[in-house]
C-alpha positions in Angstrom: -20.3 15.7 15.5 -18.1 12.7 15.4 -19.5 9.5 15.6 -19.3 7.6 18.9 -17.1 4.6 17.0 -14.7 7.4 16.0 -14.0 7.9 19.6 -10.6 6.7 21.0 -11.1 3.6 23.3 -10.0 6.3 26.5 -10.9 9.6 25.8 -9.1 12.5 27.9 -12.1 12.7 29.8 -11.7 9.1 31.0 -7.5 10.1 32.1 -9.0 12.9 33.8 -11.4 11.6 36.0 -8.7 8.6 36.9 -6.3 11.1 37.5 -9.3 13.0 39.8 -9.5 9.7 41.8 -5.9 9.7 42.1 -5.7 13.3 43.7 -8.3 11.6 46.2 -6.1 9.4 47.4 -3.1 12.1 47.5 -5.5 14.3 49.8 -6.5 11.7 52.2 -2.9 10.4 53.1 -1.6 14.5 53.4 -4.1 14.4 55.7 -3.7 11.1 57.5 0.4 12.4 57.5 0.1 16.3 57.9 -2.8 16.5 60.2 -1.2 16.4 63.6 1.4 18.5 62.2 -0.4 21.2 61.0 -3.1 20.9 64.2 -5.9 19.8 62.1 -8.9 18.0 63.6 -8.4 19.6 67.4 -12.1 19.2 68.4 -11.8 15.0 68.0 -8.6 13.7 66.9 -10.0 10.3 66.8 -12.7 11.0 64.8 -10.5 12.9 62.6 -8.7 10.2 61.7 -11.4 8.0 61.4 -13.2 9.7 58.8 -9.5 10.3 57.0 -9.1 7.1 57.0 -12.7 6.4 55.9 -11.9 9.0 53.2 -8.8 7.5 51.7 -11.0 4.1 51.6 -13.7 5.3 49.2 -11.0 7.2 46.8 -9.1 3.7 46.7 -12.6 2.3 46.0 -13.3 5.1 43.4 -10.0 4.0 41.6 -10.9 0.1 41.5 -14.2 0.9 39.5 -14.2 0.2 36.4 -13.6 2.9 33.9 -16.7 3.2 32.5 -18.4 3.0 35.9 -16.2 5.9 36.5 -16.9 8.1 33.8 -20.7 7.7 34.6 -22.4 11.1 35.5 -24.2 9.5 38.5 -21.1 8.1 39.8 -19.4 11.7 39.1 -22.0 13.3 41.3 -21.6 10.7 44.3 -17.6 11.6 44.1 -17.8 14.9 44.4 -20.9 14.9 47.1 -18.8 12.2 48.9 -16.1 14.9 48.7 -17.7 18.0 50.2 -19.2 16.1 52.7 -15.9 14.7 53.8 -14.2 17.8 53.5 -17.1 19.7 55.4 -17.1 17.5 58.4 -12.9 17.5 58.2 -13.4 21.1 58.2 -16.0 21.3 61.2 -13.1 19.7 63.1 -10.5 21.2 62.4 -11.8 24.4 63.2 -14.1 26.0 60.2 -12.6 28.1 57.1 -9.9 29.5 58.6 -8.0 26.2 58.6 -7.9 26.5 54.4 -9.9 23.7 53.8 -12.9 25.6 51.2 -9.6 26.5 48.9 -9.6 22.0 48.8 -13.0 22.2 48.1 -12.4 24.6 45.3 -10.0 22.2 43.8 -12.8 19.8 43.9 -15.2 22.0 42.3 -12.8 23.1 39.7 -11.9 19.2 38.9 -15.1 18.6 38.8 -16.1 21.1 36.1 -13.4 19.8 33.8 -14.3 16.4 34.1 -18.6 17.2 34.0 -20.8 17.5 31.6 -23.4 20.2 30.8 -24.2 22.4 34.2 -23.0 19.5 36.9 -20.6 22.0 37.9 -23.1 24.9 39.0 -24.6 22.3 41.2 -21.4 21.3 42.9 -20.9 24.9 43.4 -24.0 25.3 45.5 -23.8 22.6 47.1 -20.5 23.2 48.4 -21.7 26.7 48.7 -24.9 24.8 51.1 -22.1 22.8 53.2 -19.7 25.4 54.2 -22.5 27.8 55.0 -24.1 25.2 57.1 -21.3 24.5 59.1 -20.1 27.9 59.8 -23.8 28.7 61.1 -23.4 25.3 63.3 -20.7 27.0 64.8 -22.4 29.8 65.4 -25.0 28.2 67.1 -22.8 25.8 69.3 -20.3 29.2 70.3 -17.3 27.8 67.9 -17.8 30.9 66.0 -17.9 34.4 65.2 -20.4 36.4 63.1 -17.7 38.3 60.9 -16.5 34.6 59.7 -19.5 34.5 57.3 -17.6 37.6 55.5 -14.9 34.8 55.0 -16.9 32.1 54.4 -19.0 34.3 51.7 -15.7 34.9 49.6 -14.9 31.5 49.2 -18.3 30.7 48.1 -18.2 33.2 45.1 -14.9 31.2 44.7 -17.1 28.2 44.3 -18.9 29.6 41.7 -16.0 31.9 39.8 -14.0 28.8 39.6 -16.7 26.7 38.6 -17.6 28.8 35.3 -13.9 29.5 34.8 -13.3 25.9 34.9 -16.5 24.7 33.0 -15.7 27.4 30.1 -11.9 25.8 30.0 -13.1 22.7 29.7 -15.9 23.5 26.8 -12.6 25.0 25.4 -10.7 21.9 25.6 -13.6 19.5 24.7 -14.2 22.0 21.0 -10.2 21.7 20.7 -10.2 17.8 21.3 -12.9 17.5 19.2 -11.1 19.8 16.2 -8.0 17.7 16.9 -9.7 14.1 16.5 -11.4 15.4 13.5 -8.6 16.1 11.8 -7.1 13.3 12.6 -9.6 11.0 11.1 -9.3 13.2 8.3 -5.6 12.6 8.0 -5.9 8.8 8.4 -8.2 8.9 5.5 -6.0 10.8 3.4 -3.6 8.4 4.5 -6.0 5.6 3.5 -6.5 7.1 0.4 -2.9 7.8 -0.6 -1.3 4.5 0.4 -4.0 3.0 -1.6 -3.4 5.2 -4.9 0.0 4.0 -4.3 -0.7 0.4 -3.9 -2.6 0.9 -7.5 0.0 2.6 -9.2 1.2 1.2 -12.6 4.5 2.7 -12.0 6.5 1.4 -8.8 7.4 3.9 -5.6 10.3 3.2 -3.0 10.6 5.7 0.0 13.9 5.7 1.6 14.5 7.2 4.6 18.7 9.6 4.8 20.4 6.0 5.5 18.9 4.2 2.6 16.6 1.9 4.7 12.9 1.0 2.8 10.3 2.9 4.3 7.4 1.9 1.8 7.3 0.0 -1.1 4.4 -0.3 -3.8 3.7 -4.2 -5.5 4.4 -2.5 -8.7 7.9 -1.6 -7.4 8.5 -5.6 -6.9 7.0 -6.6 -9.5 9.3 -3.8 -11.3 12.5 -4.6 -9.7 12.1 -8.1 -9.7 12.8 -8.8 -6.0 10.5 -8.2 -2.8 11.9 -5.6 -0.2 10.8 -5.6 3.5 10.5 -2.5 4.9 13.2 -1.3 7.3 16.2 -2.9 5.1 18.8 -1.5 2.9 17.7 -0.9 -0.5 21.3 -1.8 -1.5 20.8 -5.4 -0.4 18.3 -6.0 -2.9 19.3 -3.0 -5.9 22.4 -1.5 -5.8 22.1 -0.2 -8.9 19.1 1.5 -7.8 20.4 2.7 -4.3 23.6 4.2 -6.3 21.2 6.0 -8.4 19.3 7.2 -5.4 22.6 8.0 -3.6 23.5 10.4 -6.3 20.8 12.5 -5.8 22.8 14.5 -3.4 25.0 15.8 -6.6 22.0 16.7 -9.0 20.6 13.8 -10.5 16.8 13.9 -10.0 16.0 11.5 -13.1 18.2 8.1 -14.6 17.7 5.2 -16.9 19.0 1.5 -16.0 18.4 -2.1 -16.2 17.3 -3.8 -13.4 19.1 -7.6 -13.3 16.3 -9.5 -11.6 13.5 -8.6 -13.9 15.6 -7.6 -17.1 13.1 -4.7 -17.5 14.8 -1.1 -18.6 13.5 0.9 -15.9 13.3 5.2 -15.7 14.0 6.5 -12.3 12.5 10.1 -11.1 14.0 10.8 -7.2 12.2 13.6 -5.3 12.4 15.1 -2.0 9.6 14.4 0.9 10.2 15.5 4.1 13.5 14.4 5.0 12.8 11.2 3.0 13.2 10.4 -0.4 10.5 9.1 -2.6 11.7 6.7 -6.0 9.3 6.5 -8.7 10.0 3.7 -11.6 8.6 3.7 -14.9 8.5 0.7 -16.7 10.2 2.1 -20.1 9.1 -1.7 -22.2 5.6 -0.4 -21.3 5.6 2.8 -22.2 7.4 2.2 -25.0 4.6 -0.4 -26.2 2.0 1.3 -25.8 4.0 4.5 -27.8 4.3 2.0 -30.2 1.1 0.9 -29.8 -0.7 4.4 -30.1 1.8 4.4 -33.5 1.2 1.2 -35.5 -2.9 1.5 -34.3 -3.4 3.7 -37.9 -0.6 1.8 -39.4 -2.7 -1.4 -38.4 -5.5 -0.6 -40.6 -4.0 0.9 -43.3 -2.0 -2.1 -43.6 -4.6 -4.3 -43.2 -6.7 -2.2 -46.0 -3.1 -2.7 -48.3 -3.0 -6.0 -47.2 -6.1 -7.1 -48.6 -5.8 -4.7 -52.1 -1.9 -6.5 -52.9 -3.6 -10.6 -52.3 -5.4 -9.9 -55.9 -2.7 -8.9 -58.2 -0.1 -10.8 -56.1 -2.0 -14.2 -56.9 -2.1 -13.0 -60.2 2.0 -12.3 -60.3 2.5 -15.7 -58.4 0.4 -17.6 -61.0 2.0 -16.4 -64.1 5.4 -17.2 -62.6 4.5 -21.0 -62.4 2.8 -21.0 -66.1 6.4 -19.9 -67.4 8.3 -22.2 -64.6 6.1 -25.1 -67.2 7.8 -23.8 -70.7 11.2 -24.2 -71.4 13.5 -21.5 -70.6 17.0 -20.8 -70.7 19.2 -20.6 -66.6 18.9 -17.2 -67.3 15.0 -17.1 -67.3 14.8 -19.8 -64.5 16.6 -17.2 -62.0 14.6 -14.4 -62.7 11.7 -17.1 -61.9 12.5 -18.0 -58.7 13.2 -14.2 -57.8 10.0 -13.7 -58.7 8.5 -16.9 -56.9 10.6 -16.3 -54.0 9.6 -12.6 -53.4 5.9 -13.3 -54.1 6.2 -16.1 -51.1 7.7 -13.4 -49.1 4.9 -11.0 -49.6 2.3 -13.9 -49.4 3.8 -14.2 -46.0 3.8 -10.4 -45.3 0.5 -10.4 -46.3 -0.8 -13.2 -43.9 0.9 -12.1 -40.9 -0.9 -8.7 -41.0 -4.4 -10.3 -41.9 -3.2 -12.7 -39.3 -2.4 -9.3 -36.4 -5.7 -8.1 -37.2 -7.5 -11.1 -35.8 -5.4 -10.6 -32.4 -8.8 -10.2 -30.9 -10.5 -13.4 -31.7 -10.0 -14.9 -29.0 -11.0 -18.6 -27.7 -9.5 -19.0 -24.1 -9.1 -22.7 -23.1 -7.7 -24.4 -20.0 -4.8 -26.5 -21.8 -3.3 -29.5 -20.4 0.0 -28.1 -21.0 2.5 -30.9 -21.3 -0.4 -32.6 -23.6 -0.5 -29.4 -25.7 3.2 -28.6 -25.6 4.3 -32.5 -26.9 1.6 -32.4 -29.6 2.9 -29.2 -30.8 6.5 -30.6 -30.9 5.5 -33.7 -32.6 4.1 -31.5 -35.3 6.7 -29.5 -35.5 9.1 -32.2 -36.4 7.0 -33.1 -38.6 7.8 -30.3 -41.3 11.1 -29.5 -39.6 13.2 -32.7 -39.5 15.7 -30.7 -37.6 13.4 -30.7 -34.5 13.6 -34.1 -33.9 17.5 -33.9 -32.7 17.5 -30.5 -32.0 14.3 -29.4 -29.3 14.3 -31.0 -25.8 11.7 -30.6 -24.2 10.8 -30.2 -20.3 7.9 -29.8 -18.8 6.6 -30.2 -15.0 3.1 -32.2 -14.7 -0.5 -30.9 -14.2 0.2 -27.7 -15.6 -2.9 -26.1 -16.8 -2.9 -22.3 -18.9 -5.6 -20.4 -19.9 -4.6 -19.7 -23.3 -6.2 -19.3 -27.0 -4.9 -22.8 -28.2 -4.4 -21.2 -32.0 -2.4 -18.3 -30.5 -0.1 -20.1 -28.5 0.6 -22.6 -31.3 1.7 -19.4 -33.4 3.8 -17.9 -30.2 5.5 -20.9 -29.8 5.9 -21.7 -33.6 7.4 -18.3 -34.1 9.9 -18.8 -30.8 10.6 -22.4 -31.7 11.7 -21.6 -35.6 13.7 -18.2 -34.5 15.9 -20.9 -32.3 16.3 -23.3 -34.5 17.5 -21.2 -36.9 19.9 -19.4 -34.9 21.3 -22.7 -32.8 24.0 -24.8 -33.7 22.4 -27.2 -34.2 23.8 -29.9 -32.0 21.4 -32.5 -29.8 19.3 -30.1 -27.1 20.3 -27.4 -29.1 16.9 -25.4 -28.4 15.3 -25.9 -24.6 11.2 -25.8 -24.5 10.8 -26.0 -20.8 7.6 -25.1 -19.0 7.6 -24.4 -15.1 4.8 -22.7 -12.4 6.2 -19.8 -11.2 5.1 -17.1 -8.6 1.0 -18.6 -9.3 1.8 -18.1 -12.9 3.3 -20.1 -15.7 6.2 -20.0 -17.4 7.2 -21.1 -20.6 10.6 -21.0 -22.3 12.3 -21.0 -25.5 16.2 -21.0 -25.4 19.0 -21.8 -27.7 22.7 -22.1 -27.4 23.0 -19.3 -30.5 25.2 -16.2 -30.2 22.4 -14.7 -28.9 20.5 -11.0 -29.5 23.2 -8.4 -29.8 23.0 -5.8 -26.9 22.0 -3.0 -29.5 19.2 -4.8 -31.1 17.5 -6.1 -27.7 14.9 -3.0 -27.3 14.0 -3.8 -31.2 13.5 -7.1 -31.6 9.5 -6.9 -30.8 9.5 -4.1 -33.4 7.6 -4.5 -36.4 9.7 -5.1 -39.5 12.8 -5.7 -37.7 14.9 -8.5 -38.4 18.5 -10.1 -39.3 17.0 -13.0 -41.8 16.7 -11.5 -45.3 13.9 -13.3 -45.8 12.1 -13.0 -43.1 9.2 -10.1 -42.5 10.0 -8.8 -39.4 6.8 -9.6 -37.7 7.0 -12.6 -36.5 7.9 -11.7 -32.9 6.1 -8.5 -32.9 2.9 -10.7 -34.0 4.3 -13.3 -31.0 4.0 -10.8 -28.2 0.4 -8.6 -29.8 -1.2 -12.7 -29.5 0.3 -12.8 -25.9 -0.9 -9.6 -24.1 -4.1 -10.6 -26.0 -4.6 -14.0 -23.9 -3.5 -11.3 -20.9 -0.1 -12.7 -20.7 3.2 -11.4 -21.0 6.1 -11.9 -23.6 9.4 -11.2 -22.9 13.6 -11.1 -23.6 15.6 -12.4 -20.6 18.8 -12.2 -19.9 20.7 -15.2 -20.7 24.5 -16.2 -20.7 23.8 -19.1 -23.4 22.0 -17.8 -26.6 18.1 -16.3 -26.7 16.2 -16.6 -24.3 12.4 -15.9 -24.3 9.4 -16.3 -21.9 5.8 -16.4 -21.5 4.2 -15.5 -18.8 0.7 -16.3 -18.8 -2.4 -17.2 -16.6 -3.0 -20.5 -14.5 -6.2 -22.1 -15.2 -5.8 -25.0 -12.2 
């Protein structure tokens, strides 16, 4: 059974038995209207009316009860008695069944067993079985009427009964069907439930579109994916063209596209499908599942690196040592060069070597709440001093009471990393490299940008790669290393577009 909170707040029972009271009132003015017409009520006209009139009072009074008072079984019983009594004593004067009046009372007994509950209706049956009976003996005994009318008066009270099983077994019918119906439909607004909130969960973003192009839904994922919020029941090309061309085209074939989307500079995969007249857009983040490809990739690589990593330190000290006991003896510019080859790829590898050890302590992690223009203008005045050209190069900008969660070490290697790729890409002039930190969307920001020639278009999905880089002597890690330490503090590094130069952000966790 369904539970009793399942129920609707009016049930069809309810709009039955309202609509019952309003047939009420229906009868009693075709009376009040049609009597004298039709020659009803020829023993006392007066008295006709009267109790018409009476009549059409109690269905009007039956109509202003409340709805639950209505619904009540008691209450039922009292409308229907109220109704065959009426009816009987209309009929009495009007002159007994030949006037038409037990096929009314039939109508009552039929309305009554659609709107009753377990054997009501049998009762009403008999007792308007009991009333017409009892009147057509009354006029009997007063010389109204005739013997042979009881032959009339018995078929309409098997009516009484025939229609009141027909019309208890319909309504049982339409009680089961209601029942089935409701069921189902609080099984369909579960699955509803359900299914809007695997789509609210979903990593990858969804945008149904209805055949004009207006939102229908939208997932948090898709705005967080696209960059830009979308209210249901606008055009998708007001806030992604891009994306409503794409979806546009699906009409000549194309069921799966790459792009970039400008708002959140992410490379996104689009997948259209076909749902009932609507269309349904699924976005992958391609970054992310390109990470964690690469992830899955380097997680062997890691150790094994790690493992050579820790084997090369012993003969590499060994190498760099002997090059400084023969940079002490006298040697010809010949000598000297192969020296410093040797020195400077044995710094190289010393570097390689710590920036792996360095990766595979990623999960070491000592989360602070940082003061961050504190932290930020400590970290500059150390930086200028072993980098001179920081002094006249970085400007920094930073909005007060900033506070990020954040592993101090790890965000003085980010930032380190960042900080030295601009400066050695800038031009070098005053404010040459911006360090600016902002709140943004109850997150914070931080950016590093330079006015440099910036990251060629072809090397923009490599540059977190491991081992990539333009510097000959750099290791190629540096970033990767920059963005493993970030998404270990649960924050987020990334490229953004930029007309000026590179620029980079960090977008990591408040702590106020």
């Amino acid at each position: 059974m369904i539970p009793a909170d399942a129920l609707p707040q009016e049930s069809s029972r309810s709009v039955s038995i309202r609509y019952f009271n309003l047939y009420r009132v229906v009868l009693a003015s075709a009376f009040a209207i049609f009597g004298s017409i039709f020659a009803l009520g020829e023993i006392s006209p007066h008295v006709f009316f009267a109790l018409v009139a009476v009549y059409w009072l109690l269905a009007v009074a039956f109509i202003a009860l409340p709805a639950e008072r209505q619904a009540s079984n008691v209450m039922l019983a009292l409308q229907v008695a109220a109704d065959i009594f009426v009816l009987t004593l209309l009929m009495f004067l009007s002159g007994g069944a030949r006037t038409g009046i037990p096929y009314l009372m039939m109508v009552t007994v039929a309305a009554a067993g659609l709107v009753s509950e377990g054997r009501m209706v049998l009762g009403f049956a008999a007792l308007a079985t009991i009333a017409v009976l009892f009147e057509q003996l009354v006029r009997v005994l007063i010389g109204l009427g005739q013997i042979t009318d009881f032959t009339r008066v018995g078929m309409s009270c098997v009516g009484f009964f025939a229609v009141a099983l027909l019309s208890r077994m319909l309504a049982r019918r339409a009680l089961a069907n209601e029942e089935l119906a409701l069921r189902r439909g609080l099984d369909l607004e579960r699955q509803m439930r359900v299914n809007a909130r695997i789509i609210e969960d979903m990593q990858d973003g969804v945008v149904v579109i209805d055949g004009e192009g207006a939102i229908r839904q939208r997932n948090p994922s898709a705005i967080d994916l696209l960059g830009r919020d979308m209210r249901p029941g606008s055009l998708l090309v007001d806030f992604s063209p891009i994306l409503a061309d794409l979806a546009a085209r699906h009409d000549q074939g194309l069921e799966r596209a790459t792009f970039r989307s400008p708002a959140s500079c992410r490379t996104l995969r689009l997948r259209v499908a076909e749902a009932g007249g609507d269309r349904v857009l699924y976005l992958e983040d391609l970054d992310r599942i390109q990470a964690q490809a690469q992830q899955i990739k380097l997680a062997a690589l890691g150790r094994l690196t790690a493992n050579i990593a820790h084997e090369i330190r012993n003969p590499l000290s060994s190498i760099t040592h002997a090059s400084d006991l023969l940079a002490e003896e006298k040697r010809g510019d010949l000598q000297l060069r192969l020296l410093r080859i040797v020195q400077d790829n044995a710094a190289r590898i010393e570097r390689m070597v710590k920036d792996v050890l360095e990766l595979g302590r990623r999960d070491h992690i000592t989360t602070e709440s940082l003061e961050l223009a504190v932290f930020l203008r400590t970290f500059v005045d150390e930086l200028e001093l072993h980098t001179p050209q920081a002094s006249a190069c970085v400007r920094l900008e930073c909005e007060p009471a900033l506070r990020v969660s954040f592993d101090r070490v790890h965000l003085h290697q980010i930032l380190t990393n960042l900080v030295s790729n601009a400066l050695r890409h800038c031009r070098g002039n005053a404010d040459s490299v911006r360090l600016e930190a902002f709140a943004a969307d109850g997150a914070i920001a931080i950016q590093v940008q330079d006015d440099g020639p910036g990251v060629p278009a072809a090397d923009r999905n490599k540059v977190f790669e491991p081992f990539f880089t333009s510097d000959p002597k750099g290791t190629g890690l540096g970033l990767y290393i920059a963005r493993e330490l970030a998404e270990a503090n649960d924050a987020h590094l990334r490229l953004m577009d930029s007309t000026i130069g590179a620029l980079f952000r960090i977008t990591a966790r408040s702590a106020a």
